[in-house]
PDBQT receptor file of N, H, CA, C and O in Angstrom, charges set to zero:
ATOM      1  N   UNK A   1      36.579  10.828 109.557  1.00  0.00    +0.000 N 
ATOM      2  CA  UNK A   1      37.221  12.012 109.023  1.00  0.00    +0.000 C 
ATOM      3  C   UNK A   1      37.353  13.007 110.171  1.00  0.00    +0.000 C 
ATOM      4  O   UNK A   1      36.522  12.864 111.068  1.00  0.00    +0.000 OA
ATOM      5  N   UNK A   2      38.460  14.227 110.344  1.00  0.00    +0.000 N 
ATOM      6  H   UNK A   2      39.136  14.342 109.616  1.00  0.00    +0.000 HD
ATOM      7  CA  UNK A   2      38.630  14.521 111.500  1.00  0.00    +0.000 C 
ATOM      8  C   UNK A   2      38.965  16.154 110.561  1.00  0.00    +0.000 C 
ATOM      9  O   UNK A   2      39.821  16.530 109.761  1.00  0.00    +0.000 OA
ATOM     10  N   UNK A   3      38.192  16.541 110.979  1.00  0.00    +0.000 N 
ATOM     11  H   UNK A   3      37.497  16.235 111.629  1.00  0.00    +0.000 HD
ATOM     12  CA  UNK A   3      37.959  18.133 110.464  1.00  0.00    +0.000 C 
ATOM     13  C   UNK A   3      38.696  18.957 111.387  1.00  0.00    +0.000 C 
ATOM     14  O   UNK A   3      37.991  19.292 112.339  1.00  0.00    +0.000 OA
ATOM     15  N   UNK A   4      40.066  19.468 111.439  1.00  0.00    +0.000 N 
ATOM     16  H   UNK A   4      40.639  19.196 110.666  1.00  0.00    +0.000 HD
ATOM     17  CA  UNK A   4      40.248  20.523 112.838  1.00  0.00    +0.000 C 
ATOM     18  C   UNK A   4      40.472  21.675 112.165  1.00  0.00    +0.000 C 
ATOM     19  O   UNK A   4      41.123  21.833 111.132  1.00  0.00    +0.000 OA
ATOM     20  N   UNK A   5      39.700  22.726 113.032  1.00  0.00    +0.000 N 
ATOM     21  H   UNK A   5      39.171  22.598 113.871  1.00  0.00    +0.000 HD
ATOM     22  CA  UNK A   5      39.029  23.830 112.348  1.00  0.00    +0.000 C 
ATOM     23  C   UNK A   5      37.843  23.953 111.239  1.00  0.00    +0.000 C 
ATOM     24  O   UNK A   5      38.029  24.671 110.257  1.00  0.00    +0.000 OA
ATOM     25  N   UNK A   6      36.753  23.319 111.390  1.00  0.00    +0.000 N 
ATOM     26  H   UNK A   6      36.602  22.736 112.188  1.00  0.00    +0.000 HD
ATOM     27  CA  UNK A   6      35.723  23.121 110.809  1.00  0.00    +0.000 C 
ATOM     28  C   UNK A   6      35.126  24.498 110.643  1.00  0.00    +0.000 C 
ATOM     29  O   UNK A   6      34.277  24.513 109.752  1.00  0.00    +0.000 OA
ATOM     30  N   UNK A   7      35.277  25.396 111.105  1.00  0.00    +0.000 N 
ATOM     31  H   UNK A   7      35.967  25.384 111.829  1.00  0.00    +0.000 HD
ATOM     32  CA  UNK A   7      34.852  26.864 110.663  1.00  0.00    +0.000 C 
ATOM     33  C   UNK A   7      33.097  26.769 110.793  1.00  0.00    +0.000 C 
ATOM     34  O   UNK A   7      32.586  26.386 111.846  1.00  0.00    +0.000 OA
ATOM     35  N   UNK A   8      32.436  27.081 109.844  1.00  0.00    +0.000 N 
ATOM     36  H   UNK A   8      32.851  27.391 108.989  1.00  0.00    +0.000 HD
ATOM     37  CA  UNK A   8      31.087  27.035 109.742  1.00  0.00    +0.000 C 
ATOM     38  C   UNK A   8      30.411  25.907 109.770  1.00  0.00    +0.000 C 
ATOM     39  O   UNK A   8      29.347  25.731 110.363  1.00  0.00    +0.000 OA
ATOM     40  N   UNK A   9      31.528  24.438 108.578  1.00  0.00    +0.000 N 
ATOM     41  H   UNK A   9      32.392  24.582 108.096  1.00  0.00    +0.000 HD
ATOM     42  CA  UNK A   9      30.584  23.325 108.625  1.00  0.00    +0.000 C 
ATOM     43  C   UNK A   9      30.712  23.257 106.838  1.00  0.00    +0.000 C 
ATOM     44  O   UNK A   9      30.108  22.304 106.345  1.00  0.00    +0.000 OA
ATOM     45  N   UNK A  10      31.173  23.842 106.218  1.00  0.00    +0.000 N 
ATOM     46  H   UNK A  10      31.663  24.616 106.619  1.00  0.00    +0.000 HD
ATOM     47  CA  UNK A  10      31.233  23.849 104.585  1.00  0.00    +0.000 C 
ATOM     48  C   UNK A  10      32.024  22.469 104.176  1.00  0.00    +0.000 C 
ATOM     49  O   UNK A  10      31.417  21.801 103.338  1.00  0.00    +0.000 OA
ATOM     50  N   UNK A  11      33.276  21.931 104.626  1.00  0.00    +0.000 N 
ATOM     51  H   UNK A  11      33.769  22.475 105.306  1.00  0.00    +0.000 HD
ATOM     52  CA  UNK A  11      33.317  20.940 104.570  1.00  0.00    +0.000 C 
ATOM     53  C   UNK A  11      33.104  19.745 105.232  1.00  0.00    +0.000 C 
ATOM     54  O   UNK A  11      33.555  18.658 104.871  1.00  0.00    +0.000 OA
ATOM     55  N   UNK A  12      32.352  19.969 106.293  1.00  0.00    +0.000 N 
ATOM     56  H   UNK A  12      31.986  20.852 106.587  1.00  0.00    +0.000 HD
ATOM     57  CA  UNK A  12      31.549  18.818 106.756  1.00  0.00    +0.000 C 
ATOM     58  C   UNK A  12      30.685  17.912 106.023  1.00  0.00    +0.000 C 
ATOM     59  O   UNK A  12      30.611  16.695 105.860  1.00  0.00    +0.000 OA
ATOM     60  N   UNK A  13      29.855  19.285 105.516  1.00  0.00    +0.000 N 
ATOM     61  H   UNK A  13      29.915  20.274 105.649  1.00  0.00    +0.000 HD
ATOM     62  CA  UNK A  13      28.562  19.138 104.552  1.00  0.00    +0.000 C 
ATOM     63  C   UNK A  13      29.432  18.569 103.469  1.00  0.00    +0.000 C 
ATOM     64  O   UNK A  13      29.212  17.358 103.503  1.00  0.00    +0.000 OA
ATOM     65  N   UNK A  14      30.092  18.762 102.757  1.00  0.00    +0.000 N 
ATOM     66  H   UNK A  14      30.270  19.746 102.730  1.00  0.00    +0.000 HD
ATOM     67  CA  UNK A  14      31.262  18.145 101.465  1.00  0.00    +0.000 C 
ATOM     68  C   UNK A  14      31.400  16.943 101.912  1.00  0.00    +0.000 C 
ATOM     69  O   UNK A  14      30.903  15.988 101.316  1.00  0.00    +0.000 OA
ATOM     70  N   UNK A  15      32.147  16.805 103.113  1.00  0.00    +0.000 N 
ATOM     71  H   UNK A  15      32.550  17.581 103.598  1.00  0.00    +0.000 HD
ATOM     72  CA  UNK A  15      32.552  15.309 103.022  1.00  0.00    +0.000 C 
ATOM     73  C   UNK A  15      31.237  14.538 103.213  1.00  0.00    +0.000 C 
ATOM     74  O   UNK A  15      30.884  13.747 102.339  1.00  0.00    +0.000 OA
ATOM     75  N   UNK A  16      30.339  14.773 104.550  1.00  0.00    +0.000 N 
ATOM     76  H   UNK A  16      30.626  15.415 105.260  1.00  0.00    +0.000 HD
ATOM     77  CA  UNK A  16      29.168  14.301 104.151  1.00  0.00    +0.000 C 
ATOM     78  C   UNK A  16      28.126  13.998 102.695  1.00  0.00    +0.000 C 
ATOM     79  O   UNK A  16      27.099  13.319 102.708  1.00  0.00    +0.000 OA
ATOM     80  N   UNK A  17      28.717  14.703 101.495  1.00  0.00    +0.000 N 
ATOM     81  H   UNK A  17      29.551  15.254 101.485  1.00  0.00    +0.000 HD
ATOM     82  CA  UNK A  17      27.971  14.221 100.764  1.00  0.00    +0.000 C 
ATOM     83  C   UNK A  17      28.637  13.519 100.146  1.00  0.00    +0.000 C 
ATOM     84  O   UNK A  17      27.955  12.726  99.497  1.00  0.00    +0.000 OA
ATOM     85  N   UNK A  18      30.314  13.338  99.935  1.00  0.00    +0.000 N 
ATOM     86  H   UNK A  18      30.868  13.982 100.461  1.00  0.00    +0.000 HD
ATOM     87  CA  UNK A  18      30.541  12.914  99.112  1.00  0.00    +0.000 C 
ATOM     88  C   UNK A  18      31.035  11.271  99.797  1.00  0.00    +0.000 C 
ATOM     89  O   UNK A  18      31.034  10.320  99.015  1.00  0.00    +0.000 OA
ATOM     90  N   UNK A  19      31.418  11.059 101.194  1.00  0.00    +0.000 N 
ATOM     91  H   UNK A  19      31.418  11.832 101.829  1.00  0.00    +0.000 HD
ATOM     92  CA  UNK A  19      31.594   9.735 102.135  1.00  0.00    +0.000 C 
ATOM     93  C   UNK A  19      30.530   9.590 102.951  1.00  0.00    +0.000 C 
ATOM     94  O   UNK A  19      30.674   9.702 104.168  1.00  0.00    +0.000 OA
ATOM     95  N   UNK A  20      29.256   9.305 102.356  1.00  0.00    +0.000 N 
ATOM     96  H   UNK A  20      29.139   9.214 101.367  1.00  0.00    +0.000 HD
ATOM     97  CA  UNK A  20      27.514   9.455 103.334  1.00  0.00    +0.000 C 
ATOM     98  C   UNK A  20      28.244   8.013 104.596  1.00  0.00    +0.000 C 
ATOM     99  O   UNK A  20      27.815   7.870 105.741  1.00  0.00    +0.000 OA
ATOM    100  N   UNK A  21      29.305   7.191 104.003  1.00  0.00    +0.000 N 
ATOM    101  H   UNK A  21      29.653   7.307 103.072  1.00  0.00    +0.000 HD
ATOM    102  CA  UNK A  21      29.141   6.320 105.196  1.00  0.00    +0.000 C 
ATOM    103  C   UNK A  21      30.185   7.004 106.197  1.00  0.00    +0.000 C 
ATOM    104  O   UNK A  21      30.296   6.440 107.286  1.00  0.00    +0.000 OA
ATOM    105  N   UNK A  22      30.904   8.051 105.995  1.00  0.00    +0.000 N 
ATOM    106  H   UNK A  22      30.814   8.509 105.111  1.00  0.00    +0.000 HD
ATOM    107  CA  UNK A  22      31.965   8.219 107.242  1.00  0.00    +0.000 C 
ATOM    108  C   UNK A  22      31.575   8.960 108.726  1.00  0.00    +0.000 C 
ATOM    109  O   UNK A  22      30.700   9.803 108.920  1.00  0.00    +0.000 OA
ATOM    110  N   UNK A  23      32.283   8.511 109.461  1.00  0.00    +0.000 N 
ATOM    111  H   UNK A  23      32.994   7.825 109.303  1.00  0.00    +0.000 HD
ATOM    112  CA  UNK A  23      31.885   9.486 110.442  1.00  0.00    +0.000 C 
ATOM    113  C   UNK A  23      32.660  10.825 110.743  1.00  0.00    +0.000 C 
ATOM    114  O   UNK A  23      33.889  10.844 110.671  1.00  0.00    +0.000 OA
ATOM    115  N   UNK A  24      32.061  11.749 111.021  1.00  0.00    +0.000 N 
ATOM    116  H   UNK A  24      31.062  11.734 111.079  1.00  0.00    +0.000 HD
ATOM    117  CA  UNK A  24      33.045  12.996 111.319  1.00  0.00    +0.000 C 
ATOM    118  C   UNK A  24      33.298  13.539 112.421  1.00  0.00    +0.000 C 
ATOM    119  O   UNK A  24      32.281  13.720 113.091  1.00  0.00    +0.000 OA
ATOM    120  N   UNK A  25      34.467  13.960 113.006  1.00  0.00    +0.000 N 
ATOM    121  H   UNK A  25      35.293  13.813 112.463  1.00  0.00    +0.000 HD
ATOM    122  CA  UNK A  25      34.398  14.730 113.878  1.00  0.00    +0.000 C 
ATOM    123  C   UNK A  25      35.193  16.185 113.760  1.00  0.00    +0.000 C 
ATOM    124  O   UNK A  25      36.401  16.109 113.533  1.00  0.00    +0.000 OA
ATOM    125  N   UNK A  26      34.704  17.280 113.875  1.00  0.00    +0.000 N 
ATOM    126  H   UNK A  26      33.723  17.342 114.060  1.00  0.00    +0.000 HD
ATOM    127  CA  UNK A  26      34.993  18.147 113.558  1.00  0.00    +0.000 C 
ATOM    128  C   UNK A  26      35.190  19.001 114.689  1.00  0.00    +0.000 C 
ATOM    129  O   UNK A  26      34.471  18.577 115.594  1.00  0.00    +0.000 OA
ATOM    130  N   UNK A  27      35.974  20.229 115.134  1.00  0.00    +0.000 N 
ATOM    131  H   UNK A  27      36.559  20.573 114.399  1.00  0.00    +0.000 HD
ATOM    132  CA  UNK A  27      36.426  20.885 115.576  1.00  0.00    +0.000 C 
ATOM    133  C   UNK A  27      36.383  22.068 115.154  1.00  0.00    +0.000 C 
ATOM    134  O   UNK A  27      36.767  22.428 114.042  1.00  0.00    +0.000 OA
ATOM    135  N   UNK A  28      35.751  23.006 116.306  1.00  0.00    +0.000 N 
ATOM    136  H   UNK A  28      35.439  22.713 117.210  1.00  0.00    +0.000 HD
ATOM    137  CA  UNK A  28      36.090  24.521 116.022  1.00  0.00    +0.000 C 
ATOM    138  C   UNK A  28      35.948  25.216 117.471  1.00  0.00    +0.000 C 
ATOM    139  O   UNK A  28      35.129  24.943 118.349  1.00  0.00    +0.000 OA
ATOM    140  N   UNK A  29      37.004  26.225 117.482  1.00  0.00    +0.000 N 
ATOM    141  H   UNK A  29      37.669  26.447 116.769  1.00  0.00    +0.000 HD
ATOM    142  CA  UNK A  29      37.130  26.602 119.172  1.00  0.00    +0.000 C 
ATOM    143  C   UNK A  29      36.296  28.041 119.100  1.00  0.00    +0.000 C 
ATOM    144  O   UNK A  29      36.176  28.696 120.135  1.00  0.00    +0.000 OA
ATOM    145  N   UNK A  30      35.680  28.550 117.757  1.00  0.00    +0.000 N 
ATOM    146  H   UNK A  30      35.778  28.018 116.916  1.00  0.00    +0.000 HD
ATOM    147  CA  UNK A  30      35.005  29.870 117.672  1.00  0.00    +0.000 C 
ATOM    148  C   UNK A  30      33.579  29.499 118.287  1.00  0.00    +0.000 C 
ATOM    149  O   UNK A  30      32.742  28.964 117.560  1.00  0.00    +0.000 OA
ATOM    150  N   UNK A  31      33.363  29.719 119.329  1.00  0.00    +0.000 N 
ATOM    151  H   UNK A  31      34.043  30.154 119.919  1.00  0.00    +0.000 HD
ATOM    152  CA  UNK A  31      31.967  29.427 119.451  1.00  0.00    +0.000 C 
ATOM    153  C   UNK A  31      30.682  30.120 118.565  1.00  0.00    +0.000 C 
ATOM    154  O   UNK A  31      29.627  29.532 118.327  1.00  0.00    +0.000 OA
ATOM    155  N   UNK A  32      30.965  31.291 118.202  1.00  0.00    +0.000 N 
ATOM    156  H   UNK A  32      31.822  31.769 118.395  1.00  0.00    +0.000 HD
ATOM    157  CA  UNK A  32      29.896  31.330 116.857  1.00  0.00    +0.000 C 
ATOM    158  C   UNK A  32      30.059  30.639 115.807  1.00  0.00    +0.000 C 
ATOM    159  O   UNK A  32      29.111  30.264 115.117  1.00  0.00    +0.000 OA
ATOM    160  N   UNK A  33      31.397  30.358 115.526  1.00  0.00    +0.000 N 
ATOM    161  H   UNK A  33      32.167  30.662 116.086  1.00  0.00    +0.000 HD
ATOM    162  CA  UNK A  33      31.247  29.451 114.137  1.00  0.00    +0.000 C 
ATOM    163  C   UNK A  33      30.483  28.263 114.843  1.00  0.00    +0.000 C 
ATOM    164  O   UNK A  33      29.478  27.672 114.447  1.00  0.00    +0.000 OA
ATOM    165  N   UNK A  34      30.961  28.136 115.585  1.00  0.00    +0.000 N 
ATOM    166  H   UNK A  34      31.778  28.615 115.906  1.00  0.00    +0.000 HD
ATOM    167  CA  UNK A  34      30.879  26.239 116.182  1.00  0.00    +0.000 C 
ATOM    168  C   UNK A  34      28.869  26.204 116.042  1.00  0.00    +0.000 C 
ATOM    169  O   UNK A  34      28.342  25.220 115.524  1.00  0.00    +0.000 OA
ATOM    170  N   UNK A  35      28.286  26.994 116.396  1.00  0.00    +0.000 N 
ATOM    171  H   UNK A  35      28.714  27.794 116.817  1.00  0.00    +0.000 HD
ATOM    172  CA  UNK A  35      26.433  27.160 116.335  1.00  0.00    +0.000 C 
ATOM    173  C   UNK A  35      26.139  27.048 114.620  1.00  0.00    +0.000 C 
ATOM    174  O   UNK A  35      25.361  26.265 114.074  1.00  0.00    +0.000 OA
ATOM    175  N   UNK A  36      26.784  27.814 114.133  1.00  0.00    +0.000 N 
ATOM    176  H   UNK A  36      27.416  28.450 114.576  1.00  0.00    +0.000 HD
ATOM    177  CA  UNK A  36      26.711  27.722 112.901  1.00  0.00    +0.000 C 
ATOM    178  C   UNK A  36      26.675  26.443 111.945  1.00  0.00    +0.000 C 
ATOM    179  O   UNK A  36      25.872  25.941 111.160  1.00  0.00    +0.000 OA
ATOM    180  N   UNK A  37      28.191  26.129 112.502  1.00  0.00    +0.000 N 
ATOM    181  H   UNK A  37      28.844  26.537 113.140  1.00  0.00    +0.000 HD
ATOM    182  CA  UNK A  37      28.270  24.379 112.188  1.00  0.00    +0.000 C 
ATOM    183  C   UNK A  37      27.482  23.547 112.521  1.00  0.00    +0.000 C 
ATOM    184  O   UNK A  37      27.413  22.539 111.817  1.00  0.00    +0.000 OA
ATOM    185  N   UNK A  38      26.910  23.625 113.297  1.00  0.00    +0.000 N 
ATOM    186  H   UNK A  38      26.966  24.444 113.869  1.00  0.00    +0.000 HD
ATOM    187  CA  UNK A  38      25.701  22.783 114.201  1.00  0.00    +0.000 C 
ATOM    188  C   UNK A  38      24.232  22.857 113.144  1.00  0.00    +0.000 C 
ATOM    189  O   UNK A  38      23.435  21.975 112.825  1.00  0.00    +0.000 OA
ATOM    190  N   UNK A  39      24.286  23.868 112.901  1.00  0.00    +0.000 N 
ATOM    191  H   UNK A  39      24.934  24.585 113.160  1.00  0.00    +0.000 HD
ATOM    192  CA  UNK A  39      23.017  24.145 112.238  1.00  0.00    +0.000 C 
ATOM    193  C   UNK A  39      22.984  23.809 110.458  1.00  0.00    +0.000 C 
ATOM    194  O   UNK A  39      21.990  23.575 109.771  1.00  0.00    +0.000 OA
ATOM    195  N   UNK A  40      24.782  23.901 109.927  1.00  0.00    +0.000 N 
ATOM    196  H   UNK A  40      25.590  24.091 110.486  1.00  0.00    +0.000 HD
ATOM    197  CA  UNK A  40      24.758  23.556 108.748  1.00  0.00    +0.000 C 
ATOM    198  C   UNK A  40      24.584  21.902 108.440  1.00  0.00    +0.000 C 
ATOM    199  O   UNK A  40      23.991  21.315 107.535  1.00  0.00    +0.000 OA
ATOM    200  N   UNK A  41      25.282  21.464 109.470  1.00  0.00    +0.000 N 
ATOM    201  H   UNK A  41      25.764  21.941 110.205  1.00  0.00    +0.000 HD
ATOM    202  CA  UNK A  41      25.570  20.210 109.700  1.00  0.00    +0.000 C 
ATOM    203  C   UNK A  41      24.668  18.835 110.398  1.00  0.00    +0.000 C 
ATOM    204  O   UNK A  41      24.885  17.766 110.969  1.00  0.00    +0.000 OA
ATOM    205  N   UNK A  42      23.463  19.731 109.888  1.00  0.00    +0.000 N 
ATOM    206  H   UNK A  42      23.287  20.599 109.424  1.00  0.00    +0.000 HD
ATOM    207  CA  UNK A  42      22.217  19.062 110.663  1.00  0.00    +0.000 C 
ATOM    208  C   UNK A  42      21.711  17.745 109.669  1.00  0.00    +0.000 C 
ATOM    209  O   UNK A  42      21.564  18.003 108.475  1.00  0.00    +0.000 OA
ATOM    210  N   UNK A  43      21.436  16.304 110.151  1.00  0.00    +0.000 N 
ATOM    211  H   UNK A  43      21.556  16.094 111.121  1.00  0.00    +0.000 HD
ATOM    212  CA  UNK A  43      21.500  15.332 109.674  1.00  0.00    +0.000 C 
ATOM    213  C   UNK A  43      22.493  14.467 108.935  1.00  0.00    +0.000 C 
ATOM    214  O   UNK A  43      22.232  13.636 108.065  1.00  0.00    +0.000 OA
ATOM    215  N   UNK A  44      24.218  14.948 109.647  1.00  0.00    +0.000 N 
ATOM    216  H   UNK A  44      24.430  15.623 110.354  1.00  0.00    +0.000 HD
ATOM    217  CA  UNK A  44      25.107  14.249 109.504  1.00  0.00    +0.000 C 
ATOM    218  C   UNK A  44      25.722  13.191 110.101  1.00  0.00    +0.000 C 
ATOM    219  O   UNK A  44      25.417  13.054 111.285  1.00  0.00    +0.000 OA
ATOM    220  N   UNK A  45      26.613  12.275 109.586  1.00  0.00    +0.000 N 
ATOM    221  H   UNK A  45      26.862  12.386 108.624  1.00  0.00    +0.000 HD
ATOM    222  CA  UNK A  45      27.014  11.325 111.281  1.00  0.00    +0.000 C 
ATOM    223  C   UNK A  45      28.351  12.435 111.529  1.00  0.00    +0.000 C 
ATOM    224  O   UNK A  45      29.403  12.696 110.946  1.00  0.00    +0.000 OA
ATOM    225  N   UNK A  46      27.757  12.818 112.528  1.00  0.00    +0.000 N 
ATOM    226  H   UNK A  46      26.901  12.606 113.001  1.00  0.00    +0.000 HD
ATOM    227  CA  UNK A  46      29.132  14.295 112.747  1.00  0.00    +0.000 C 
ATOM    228  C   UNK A  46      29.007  14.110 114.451  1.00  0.00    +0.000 C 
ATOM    229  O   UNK A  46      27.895  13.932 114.949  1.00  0.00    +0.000 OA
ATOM    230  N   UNK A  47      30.189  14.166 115.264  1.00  0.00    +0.000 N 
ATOM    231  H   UNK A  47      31.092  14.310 114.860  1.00  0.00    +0.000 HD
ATOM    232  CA  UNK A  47      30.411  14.528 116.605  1.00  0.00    +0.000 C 
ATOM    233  C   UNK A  47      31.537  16.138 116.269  1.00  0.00    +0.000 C 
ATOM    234  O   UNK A  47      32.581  16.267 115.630  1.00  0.00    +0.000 OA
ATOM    235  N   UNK A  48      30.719  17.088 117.022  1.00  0.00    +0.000 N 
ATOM    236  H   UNK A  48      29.871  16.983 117.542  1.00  0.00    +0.000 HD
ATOM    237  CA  UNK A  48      30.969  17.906 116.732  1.00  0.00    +0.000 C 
ATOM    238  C   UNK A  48      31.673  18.526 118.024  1.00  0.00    +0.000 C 
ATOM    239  O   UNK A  48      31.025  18.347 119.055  1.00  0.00    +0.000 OA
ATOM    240  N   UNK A  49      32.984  19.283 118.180  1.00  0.00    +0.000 N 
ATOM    241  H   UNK A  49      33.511  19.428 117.342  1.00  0.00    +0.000 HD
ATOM    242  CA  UNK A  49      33.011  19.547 119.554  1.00  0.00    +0.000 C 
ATOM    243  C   UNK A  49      33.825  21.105 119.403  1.00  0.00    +0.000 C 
ATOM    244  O   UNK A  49      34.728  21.421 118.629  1.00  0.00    +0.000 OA
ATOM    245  N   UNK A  50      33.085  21.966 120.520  1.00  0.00    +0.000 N 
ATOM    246  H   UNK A  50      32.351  21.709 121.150  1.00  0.00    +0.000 HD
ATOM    247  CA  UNK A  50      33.828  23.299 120.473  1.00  0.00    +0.000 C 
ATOM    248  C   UNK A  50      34.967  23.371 120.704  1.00  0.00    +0.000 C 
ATOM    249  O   UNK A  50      35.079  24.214 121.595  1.00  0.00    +0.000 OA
ATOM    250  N   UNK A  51      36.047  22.937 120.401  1.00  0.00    +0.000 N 
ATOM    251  H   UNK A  51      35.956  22.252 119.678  1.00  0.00    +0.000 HD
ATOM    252  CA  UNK A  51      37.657  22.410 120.983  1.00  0.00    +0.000 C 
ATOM    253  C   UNK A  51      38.353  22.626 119.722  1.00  0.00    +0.000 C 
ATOM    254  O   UNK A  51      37.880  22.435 118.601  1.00  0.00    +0.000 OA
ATOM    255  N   UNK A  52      40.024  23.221 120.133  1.00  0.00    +0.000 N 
ATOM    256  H   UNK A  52      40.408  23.376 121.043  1.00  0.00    +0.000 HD
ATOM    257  CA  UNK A  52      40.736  22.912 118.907  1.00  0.00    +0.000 C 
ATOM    258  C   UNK A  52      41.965  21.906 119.857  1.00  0.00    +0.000 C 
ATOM    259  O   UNK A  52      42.176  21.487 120.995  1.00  0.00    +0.000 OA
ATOM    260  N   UNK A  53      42.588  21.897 118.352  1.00  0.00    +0.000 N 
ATOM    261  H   UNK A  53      42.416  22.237 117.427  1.00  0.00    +0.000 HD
ATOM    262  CA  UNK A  53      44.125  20.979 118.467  1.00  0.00    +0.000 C 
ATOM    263  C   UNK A  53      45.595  22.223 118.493  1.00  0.00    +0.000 C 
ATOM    264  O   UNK A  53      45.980  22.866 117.517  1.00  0.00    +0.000 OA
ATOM    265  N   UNK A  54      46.071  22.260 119.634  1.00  0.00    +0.000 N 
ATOM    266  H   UNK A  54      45.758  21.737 120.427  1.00  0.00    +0.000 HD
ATOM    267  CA  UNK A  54      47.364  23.158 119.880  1.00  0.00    +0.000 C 
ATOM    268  C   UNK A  54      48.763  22.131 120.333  1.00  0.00    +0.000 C 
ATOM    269  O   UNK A  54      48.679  20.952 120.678  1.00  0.00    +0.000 OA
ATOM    270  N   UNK A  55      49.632  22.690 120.256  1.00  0.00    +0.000 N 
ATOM    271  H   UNK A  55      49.701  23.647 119.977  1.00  0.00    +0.000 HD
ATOM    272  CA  UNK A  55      50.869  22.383 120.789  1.00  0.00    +0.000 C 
ATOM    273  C   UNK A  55      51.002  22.690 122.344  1.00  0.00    +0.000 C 
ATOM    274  O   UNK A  55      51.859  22.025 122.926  1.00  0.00    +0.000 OA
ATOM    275  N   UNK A  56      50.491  23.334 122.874  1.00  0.00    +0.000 N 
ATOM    276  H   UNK A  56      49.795  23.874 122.401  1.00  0.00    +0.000 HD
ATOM    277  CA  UNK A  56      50.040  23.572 124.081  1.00  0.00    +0.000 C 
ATOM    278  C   UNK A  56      48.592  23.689 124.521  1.00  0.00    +0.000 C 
ATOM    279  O   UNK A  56      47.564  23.906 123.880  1.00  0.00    +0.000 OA
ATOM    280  N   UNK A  57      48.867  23.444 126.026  1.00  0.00    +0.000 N 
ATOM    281  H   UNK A  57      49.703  23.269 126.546  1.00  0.00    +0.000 HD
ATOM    282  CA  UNK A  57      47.513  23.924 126.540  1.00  0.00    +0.000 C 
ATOM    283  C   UNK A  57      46.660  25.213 126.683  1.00  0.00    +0.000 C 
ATOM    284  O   UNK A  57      47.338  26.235 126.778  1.00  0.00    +0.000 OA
ATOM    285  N   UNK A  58      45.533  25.352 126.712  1.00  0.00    +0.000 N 
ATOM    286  H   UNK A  58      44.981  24.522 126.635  1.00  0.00    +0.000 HD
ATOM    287  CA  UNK A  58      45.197  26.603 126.643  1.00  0.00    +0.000 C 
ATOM    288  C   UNK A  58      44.009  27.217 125.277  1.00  0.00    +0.000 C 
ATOM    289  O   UNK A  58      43.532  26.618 124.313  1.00  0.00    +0.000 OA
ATOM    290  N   UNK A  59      43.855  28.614 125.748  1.00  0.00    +0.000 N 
ATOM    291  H   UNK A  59      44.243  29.100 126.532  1.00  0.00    +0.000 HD
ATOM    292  CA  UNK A  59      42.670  29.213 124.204  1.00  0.00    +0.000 C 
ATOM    293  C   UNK A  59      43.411  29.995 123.452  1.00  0.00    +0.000 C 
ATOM    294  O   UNK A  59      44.233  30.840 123.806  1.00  0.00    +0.000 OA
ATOM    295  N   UNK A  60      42.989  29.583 122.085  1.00  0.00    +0.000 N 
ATOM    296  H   UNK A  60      42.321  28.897 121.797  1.00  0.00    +0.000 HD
ATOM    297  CA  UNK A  60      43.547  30.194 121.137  1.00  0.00    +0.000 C 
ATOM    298  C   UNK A  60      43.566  31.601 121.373  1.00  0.00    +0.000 C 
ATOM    299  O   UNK A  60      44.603  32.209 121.105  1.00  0.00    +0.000 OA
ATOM    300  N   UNK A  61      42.390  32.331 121.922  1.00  0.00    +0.000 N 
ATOM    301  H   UNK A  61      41.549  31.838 122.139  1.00  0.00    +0.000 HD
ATOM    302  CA  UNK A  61      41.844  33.430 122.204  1.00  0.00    +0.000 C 
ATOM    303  C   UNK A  61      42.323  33.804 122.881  1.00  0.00    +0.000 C 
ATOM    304  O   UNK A  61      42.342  35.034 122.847  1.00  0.00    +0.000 OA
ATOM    305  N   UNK A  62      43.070  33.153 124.000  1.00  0.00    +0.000 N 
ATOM    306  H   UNK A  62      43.054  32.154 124.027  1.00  0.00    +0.000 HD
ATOM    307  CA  UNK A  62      44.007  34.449 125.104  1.00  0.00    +0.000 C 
ATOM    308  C   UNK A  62      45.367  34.912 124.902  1.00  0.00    +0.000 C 
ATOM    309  O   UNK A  62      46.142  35.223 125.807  1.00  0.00    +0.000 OA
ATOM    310  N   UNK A  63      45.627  34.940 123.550  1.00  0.00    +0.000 N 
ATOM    311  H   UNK A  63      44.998  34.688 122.816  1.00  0.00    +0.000 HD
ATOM    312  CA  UNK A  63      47.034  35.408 123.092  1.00  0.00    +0.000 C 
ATOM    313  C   UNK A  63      46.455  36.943 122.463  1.00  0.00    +0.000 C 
ATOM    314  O   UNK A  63      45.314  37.096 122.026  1.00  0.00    +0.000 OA
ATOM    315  N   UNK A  64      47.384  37.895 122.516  1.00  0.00    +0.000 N 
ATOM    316  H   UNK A  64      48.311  37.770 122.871  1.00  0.00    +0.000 HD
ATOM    317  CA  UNK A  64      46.802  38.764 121.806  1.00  0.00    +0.000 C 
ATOM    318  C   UNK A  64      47.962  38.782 120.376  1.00  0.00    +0.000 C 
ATOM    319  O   UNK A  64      49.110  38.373 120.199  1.00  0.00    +0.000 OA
ATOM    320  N   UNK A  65      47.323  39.223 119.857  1.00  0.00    +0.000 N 
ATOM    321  H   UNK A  65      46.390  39.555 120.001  1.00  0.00    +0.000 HD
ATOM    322  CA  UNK A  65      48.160  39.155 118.216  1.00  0.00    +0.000 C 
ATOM    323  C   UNK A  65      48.969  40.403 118.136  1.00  0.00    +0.000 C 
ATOM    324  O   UNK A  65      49.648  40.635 117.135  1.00  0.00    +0.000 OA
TER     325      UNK A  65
């Protein structure tokens, strides 16, 4: 299962309970969420990585809105 934008980890923990055999990998480029997720997401099969998915290269974060 491929989570992009995993935020905190709320549906990590979901799919983890409800597919105990899948593996996840989840994505979040917020580095506080991403600790968060780490910590919700503790005893999952989860590869977890601080990274998102763009159309280009680059951080979400250096655009200003």
């Amino acid at each position: 299962i491929l989570d992009a934008g995993a935020n905190i980890g709320a549906s990590v923990v979901y799919f983890g309970i409800v597919f105990p055999r899948a593996h996840i990998v989840a994505l979040e480029p917020a580095r506080d969420n991403f600790e968060v997720l780490q910590a919700n997401a503790s005893g999952i099969d989860l590869d977890a990585r601080c990274a998102a998915i763009g159309a280009v290269a680059g951080s979400p974060f250096a655009t200003r809105w």
